[in-house]
VOGU-3710 file (C-alpha; in Angstrom, 3 decimals, decimal comma):
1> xxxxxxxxxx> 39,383/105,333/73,979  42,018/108,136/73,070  43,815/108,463/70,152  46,953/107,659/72,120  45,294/104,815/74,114  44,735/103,563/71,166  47,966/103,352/69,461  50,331/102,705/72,593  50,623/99,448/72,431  51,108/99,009/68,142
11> xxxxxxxxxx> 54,916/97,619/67,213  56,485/99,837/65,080  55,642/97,481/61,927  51,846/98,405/62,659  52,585/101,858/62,866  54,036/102,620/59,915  51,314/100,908/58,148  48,972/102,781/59,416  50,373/106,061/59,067  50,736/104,176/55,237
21> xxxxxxxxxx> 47,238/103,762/55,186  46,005/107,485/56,494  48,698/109,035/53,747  46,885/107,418/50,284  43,243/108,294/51,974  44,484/112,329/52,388  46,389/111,909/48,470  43,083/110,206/47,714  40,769/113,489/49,126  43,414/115,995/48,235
31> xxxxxxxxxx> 43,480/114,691/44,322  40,137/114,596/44,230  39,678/118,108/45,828  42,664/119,601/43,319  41,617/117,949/39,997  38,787/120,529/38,966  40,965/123,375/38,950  44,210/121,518/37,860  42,562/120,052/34,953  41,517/123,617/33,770
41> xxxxxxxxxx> 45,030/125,752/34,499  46,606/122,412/33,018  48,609/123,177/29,893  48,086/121,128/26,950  49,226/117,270/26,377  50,246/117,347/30,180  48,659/114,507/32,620  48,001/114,420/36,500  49,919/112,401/38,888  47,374/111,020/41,379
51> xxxxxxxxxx> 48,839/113,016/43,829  47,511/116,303/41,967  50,737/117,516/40,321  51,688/117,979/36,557  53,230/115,901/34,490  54,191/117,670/31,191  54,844/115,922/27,659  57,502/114,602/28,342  56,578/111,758/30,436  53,290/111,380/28,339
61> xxxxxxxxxx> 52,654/107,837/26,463  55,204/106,348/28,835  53,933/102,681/30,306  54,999/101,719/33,841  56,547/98,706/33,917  54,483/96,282/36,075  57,034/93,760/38,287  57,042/90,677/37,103  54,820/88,092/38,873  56,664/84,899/40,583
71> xxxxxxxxxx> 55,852/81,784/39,465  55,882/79,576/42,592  54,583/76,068/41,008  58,191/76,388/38,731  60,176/76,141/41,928  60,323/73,306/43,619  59,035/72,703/47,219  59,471/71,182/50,689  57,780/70,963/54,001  59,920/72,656/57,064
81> xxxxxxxxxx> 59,494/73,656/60,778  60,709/76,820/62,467  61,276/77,226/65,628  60,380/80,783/66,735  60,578/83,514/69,259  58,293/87,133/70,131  57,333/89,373/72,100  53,985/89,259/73,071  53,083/92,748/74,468  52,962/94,480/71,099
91> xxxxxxxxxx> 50,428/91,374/69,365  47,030/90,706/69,606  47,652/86,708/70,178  49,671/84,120/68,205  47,033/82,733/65,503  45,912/84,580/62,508  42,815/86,538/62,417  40,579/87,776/60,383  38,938/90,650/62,631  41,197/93,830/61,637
101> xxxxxxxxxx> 39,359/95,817/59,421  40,951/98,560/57,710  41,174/102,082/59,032  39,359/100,731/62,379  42,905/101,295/64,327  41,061/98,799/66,684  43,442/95,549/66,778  46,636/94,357/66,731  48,528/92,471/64,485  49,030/88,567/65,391
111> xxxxxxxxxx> 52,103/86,564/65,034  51,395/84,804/62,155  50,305/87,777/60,352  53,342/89,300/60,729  55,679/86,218/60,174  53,382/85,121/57,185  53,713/88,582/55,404  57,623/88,183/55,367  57,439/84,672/53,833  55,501/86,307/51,344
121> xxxxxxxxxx> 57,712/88,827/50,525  60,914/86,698/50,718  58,641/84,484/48,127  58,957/81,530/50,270  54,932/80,682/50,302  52,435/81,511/47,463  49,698/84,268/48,749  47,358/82,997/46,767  47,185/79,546/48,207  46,995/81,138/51,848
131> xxxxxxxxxx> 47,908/79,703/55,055  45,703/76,479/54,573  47,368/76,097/50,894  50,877/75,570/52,227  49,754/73,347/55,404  50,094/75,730/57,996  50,030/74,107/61,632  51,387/75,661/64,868  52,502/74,244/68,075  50,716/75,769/71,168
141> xxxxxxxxxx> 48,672/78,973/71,099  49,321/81,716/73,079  47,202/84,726/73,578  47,399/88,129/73,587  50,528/89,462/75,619  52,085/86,235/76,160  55,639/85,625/74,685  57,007/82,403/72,980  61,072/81,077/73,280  60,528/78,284/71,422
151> xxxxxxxxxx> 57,559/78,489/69,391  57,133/76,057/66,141  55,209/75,881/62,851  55,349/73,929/59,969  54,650/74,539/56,324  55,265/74,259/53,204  57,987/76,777/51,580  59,681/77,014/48,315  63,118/75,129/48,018  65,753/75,584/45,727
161> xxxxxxxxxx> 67,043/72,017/45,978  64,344/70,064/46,315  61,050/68,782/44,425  58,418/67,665/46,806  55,123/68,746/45,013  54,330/65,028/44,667  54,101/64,416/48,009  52,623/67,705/48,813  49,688/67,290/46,200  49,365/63,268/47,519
171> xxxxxxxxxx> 48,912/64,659/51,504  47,026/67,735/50,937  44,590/65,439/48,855  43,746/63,275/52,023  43,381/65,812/54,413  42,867/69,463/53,089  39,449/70,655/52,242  40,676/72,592/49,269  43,304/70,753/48,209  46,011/72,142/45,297
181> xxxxxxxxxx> 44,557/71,092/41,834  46,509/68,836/39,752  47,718/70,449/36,639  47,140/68,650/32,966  50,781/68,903/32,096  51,923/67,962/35,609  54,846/65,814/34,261  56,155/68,957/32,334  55,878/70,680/35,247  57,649/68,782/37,269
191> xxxxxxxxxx> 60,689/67,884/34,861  60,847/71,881/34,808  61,114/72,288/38,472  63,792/69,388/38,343  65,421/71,165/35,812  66,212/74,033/38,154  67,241/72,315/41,488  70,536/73,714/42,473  73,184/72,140/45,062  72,528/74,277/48,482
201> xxxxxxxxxx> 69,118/75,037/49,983  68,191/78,467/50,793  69,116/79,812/54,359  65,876/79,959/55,683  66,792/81,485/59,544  69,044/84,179/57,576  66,086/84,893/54,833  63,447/85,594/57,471  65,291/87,300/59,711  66,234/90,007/57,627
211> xxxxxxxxxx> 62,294/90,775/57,335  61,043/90,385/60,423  60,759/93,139/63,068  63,231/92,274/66,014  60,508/91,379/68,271  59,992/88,395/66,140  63,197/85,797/65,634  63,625/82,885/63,909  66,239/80,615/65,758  66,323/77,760/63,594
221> xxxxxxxxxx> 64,603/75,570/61,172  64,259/71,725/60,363  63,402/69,226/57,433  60,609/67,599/58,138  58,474/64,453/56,654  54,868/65,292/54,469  52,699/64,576/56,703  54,512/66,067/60,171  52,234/67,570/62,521  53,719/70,547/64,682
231> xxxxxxxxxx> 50,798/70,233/67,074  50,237/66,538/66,740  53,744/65,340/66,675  54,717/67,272/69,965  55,834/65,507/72,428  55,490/68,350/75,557  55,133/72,219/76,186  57,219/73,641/78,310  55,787/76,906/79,726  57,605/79,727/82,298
241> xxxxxxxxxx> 56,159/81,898/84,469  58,713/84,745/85,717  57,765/86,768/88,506  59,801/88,060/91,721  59,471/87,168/95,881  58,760/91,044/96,367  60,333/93,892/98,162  63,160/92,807/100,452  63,117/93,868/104,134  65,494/97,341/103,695
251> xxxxxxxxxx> 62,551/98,367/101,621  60,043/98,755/104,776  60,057/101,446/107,065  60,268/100,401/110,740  57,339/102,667/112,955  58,368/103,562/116,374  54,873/103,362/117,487  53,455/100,812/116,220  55,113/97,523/114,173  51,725/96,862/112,366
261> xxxxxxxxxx> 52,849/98,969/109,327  55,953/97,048/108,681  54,925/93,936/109,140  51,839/94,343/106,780  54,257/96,061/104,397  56,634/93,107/105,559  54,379/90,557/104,533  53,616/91,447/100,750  56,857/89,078/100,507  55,859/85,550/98,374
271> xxxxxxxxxx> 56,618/82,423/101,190  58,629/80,342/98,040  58,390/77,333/100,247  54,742/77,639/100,007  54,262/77,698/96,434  56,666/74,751/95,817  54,915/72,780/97,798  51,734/73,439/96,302  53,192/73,653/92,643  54,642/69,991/93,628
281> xxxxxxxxxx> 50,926/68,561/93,757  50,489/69,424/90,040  52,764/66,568/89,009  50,528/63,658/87,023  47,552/63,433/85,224  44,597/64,997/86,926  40,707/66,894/86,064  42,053/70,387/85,672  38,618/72,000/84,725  38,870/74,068/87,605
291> xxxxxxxxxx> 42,306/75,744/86,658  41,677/76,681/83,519  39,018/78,703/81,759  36,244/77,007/80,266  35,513/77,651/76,688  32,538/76,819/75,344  32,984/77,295/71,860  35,451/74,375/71,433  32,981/71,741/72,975  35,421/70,114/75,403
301> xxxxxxxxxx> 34,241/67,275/77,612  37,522/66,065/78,813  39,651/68,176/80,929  42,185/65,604/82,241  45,679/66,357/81,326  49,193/65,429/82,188  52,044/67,406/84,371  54,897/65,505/83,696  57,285/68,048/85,615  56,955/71,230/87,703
311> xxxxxxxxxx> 59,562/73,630/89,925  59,777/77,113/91,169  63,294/77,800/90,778  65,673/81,191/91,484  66,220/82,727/88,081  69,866/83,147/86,861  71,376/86,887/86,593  73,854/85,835/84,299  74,872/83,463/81,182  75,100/80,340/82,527
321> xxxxxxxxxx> 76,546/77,289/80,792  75,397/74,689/82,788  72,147/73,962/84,339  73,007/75,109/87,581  70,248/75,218/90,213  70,589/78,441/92,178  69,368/79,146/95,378  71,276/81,135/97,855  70,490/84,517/98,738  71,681/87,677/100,101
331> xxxxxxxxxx> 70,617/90,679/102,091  68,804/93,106/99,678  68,688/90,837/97,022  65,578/91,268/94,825  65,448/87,579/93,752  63,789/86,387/90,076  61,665/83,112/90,192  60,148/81,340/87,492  57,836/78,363/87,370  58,521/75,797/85,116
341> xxxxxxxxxx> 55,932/73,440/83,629  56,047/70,615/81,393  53,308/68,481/80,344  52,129/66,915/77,402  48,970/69,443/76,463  47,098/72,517/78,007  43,759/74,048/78,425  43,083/77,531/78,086  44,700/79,893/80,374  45,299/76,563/82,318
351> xxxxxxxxxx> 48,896/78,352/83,336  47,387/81,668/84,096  44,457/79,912/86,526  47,391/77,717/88,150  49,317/80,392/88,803  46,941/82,950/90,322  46,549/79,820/92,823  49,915/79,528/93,510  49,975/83,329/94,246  47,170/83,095/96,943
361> xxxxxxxxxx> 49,239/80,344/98,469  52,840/82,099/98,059  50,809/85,384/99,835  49,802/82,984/102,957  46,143/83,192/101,980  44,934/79,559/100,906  46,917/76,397/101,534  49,073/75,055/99,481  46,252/71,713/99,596  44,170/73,748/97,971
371> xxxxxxxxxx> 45,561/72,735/94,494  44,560/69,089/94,882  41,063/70,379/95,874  40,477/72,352/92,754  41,226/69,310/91,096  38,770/67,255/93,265  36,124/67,502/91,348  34,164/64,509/92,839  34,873/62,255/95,991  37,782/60,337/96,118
381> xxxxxxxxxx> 39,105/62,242/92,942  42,489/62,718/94,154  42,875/59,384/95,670  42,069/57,744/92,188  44,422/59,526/90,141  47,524/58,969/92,938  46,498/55,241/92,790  46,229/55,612/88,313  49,959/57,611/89,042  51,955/54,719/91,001
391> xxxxxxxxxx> 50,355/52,142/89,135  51,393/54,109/85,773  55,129/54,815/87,521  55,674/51,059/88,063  55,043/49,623/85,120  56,770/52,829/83,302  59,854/51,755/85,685  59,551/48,096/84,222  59,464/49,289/80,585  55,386/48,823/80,347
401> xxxxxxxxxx> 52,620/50,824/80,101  52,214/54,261/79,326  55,153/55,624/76,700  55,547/58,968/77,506  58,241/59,995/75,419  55,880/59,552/72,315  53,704/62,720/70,818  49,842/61,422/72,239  48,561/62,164/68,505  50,955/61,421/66,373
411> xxxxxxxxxx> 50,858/62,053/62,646  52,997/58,953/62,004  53,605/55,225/63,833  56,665/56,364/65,535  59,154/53,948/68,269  61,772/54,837/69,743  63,735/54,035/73,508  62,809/55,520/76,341  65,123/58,697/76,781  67,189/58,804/80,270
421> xxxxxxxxxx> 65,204/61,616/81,732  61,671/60,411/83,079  58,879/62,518/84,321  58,190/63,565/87,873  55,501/61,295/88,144  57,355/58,136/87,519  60,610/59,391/89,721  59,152/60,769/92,389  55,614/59,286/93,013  52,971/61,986/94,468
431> xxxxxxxxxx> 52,968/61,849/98,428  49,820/64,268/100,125  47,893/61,996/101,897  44,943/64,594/102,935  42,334/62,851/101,195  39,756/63,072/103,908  40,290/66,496/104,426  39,991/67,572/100,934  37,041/70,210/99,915  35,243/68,733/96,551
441> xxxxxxxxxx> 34,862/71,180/93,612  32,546/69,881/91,297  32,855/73,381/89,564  35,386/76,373/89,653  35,220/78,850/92,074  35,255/82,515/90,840  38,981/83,768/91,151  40,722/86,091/88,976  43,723/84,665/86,809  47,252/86,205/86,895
451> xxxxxxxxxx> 48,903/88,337/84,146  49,419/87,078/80,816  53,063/88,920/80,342  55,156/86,992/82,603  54,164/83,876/80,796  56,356/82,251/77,887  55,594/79,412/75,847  59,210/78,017/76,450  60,146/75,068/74,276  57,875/72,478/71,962
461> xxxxxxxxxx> 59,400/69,450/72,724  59,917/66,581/69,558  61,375/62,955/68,819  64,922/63,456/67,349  63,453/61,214/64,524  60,849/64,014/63,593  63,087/67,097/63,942  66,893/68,177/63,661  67,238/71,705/64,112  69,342/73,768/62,213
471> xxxxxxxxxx> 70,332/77,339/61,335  72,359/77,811/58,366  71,843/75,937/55,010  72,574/72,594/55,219  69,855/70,116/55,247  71,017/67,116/56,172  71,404/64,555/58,827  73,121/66,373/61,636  75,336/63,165/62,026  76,489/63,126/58,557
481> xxxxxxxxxx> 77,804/67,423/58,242  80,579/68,166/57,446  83,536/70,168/58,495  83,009/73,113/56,492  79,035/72,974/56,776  79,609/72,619/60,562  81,485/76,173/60,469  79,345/77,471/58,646  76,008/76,559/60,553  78,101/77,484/63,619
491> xxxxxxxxxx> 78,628/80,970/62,119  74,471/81,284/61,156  73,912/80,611/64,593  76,387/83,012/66,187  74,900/85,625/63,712  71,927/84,962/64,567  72,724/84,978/68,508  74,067/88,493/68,710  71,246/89,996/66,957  69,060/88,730/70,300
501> xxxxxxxxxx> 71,718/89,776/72,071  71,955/93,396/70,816  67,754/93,483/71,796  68,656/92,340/75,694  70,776/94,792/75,594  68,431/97,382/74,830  66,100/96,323/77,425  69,019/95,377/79,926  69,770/99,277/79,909  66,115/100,353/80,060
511> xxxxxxxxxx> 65,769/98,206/83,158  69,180/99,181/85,071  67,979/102,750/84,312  64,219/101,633/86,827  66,548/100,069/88,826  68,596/103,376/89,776  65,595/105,281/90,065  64,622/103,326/92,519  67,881/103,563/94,328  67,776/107,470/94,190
521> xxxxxxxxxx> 64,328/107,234/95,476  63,751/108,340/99,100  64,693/105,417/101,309  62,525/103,851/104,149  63,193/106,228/106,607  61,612/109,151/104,166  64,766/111,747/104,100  67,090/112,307/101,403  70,773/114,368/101,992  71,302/117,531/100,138
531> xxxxxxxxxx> 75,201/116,119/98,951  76,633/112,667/98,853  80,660/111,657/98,564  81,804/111,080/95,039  81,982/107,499/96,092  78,524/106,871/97,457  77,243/108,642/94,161  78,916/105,977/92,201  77,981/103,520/93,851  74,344/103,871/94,891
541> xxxxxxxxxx> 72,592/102,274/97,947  69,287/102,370/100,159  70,130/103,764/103,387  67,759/101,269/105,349  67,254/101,330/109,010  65,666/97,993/108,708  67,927/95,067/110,259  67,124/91,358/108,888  63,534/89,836/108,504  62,197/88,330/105,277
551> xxxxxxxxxx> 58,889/87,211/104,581  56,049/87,587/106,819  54,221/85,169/109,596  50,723/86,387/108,383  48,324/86,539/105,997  49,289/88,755/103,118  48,370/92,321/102,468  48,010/92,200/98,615  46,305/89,190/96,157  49,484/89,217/93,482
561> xxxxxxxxxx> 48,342/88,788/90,227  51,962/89,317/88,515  53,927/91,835/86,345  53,895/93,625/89,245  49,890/93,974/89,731  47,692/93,034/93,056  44,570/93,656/95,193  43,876/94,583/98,505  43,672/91,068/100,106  41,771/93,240/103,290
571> xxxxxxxxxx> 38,337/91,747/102,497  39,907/88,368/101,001  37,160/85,413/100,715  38,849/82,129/101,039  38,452/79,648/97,874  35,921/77,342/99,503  33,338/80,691/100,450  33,337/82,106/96,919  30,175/81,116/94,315  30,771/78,872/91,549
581> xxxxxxxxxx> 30,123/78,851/88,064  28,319/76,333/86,073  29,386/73,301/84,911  31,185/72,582/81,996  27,827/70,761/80,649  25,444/73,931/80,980  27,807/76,064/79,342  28,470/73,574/76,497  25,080/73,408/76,223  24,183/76,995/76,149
591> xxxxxxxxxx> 26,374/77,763/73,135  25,567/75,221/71,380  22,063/76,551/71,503  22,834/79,819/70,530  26,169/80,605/68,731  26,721/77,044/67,513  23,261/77,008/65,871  23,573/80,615/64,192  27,217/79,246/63,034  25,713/76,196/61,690
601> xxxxxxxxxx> 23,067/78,176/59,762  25,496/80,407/58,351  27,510/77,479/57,119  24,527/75,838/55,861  23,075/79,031/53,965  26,778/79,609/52,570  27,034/75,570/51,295  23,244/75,574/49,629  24,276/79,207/47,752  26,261/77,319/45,247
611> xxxxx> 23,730/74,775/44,753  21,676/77,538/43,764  23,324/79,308/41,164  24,114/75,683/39,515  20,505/75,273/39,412
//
């Protein structure tokens, strides 16, 4: 890989720390390279900086001051979720890793890293207790490339009005490994840590935000109980998948000889209609080991999961204020969709394998019935769980059975009403009867999956009784703020919305900038005039020949894999003629063989070396 391979895709953040990095190894070989014959043409009584130079008597015997070291078990504590947005493209994945090893240049930063390191320098965590220490736990993973809206952690920070190290010490003891020690003078401590308590909290949002690189934004924060959960305690994901119809029709030149051209050209166009009706026969719980990609290393035997709601909808081009369906179009109009899917947990690349199915069906090469197949994984599959789905809708209509509105692994007994909006599954009962005529897929067919950069990990969804967001200071009950702490959490948040503004803006230019190269591209008809009116200069437009049409009859001429990307779809297999893989079992099985055993060794060897040196 090239140097500038390499580096193309670093954030600025991982940049400069490199170039940090490279500038003390050259001071490092140039001091050592200079010292020889700077310590002989040295006069006398001088010293050396370390970057070679001379330093004469004056600044000898002087002692630099080290920086005092914070002492977080003085300050008092509290556990808090954030709710979080980034960028993907620039991070190697969500999770923290521990696989970048200095001077390599061969990975990118995470999103934790990155968001740890300023809670460490705004002294909101202690370093030396480490993610684990301060009870680090994270919604939904996302991978490398894919963005988050509403992401959410939890944790323990430092808090200037509170003392929770009680309850902090009491939880970590149950469940944490390495739990915090409990100090001898522990009461001391703590009637220190009282002693200090102030009034207001600290303005977490504001605190953060101000260190973090602007692909990374805090939008909010919220008190939360000891023992909260940000992955257990969530009720649903909410994922989007962006991605356009393709070309409109004054994009296609028109052959005089022959209308093959333009109607292959014609019919790289998505069929929306399609895709919603396939995406519609995602809604309830169902065996999605065929949408998803297996992973061995995590052991899972049970691939059934919930899809409480799904839609392809038009995406807005504006601010809107209400949620306002949108779906006319117009002539030329290069229209925005986005799936939306809600359900309760996912698999791995489960929305990446559903939507490279949804593209094979939007480009008129699979049927939209072959969603329910992939999940017919044995006969009469599909007819069980629609069967399981009204039976589950009825009594969820009568106030029995299945409460959905509760996290599935809660931290906590939590009740609570059922909230007004109700999933798909209990409103609008699934209705494909094509049972007989389904294909069985005991295992998944090879397909590829579609791009990870469209995809955003769009809201983590929580019981009002776990989580009250906030952005400025006040920590509270929402219910019970007050005038003035109402103005000024309205002001944090307006802060804190024009700084994501002033970043859409940014890219807002960058993409109406592609968009007028495009329009000053030669049009369909392949000529371009040597002078324009004034007019027609400001106001740019394609100069089609191309009178109405829209999407295509046939099958299409590309396999969209989003972001922009396809195949040739000349030589396209159909799902039912392509070779499987193995079953979940065999795979399982495999690694647990191989990896799984070295990993258990390893663990084993690194337990019994302890042992040892106590003997």
């Amino acid at each position: 890989m090239a140097l500038r391979d390499r580096y193309r895709d670093w954030p600025k953040e991982a940049l400069l720390a490199r170039i940090a990095e490279l500038e003390e190894q050259s001071t490092a070989q140039i001091t050592a390279h200079l010292r020889p014959s700077t310590l002989e043409s040295a006069p006398s009584g001088s010293s050396i900086d370390p970057d070679g130079s001379v330093e004469g008597k004056k600044g000898k015997g002087k002692k630099e001051k080290k920086p005092k070291e914070f002492d977080f078990g003085a300050a008092g504590c509290r556990k808090i979720a954030l709710r979080f947005s980034y960028d993907g493209a620039g991070y190697s994945g969500l999770a923290a890793q521990n696989t970048t090893v200095p001077g390599s240049g061969s990975s990118l930063p995470t999103v934790e890293a990155v968001l740890w390191d300023a809670m460490c320098t705004a002294r909101l965590v202690d370093p030396a207790l480490g993610m684990d220490g301060a009870g680090f736990s994270r919604c939904g993973r996302t991978d490398r490339g894919v963005s988050a809206a509403g992401q959410v952690v939890a944790l323990w920070v430092r808090s200037k009005k509170l003392n929770h190290w009680t309850a902090r010490l009491e939880h970590q003891a149950k469940f944490s490994s390495d739990p915090i020690p409990l100090s001898e003078d522990h009461e001391a401590l703590e009637a220190k840590r009282n002693a200090r308590l102030e009034a207001t909290e600290l303005p977490y949002v504001q605190i953060l935000n101000r260190i973090l690189p602007p692909t990374i934004r805090i939008h909010a924060w919220s008190p939360v109980r000891a023992d909260f959960s940000s992955r257990f305690d969530c009720v649903y994901r909410h994922y989007k998948y962006f991605f356009p119809a393709g070309p409109p029709s004054l994009f296609l030149a028109q052959s005089s000889s022959s209308s093959s051209s333009a109607a292959e050209a014609t019919s790289t166009r998505l069929d929306i209609g399609r895709m919603r009706d396939a995406a519609a026969r995602l809604v309830g719980e169902h065996d999605f080991r065929n949408l998803c990609k297996i992973d061995a290393s995590k052991q899972i035997t049970n691939y059934r999961r919930r899809i409480d709601g799904v839609s392809i909808d038009r995406v807005s081009s504006h601010w809107p204020t209400t949620p306002t369906n949108i779906n006319s179009t117009h002539e030329g109009d290069e229209e925005m969709y986005v799936l939306n899917l809600r359900g309760t947990a996912f698999l791995y690349h489960q929305v990446r394998n559903i939507m490279a199915v949804l593209f094979l069906v939007g480009a008129r090469l699979e049927q939209p019935s072959v969603v329910q197949e992939l999940m017919n994984t044995h006969e009469g599959a599909i007819a069980t769980d629609r069967v399981k789905m009204r039976l589950a809708a009825q009594a969820a209509r009568q106030g029995d059975g299945v409460q959905w509105w509760l996290p599935v692994n809660a931290t906590a007994t939590t009740t609570g009403a059922s909230p007004t909006d109700v999933p798909m599954w209990v409103d609008r009962p699934p209705t494909h009867p094509e049972d007989g005529r389904l294909e069985i897929y005991a295992t998944k067919p090879n397909y590829e999956m579609a791009s990870d950069r469209p995809l955003v990990l769009w809201e983590c969804g929580f019981l009002p009784t776990d989580v009250e967001w906030r952005v400025g200071a006040y920590d509270g009950p929402l219910d019970q703020i007050s005038g003035p702490e109402a103005d000024e959490d309205a002001c944090a948040a307006s802060s804190a919305l024009l700084r994501v503004h002033k970043t859409w803006t940014q890219h807002a230019v960058s993409t109406e900038l592609a968009r007028h190269f495009v329009l000053a591209s030669a049009p369909p008809h392949g000529t371009l005039p040597s002078r324009t009116r004034f007019q027609h200069a400001a106001f740019p437009y394609l100069d089609s020949k191309v009178q109405g049409g829209s999407a295509g009859e046939g099958k299409g001429a590309v396999v969209p894999l989003g972001n922009g990307t396809g195949r040739g779809a000349a030589n396209y297999v159909p799902m039912r003629e392509r070779p499987r893989e193995e079953s979940y079992e065999l795979k399982n099985q495999r690694w647990a063989d191989t990896t799984g055993r070295r990993r258990a060794e390893r663990r084993a060897e690194a337990q019994a070396e302890p042992a040892s040196h106590d003997d």
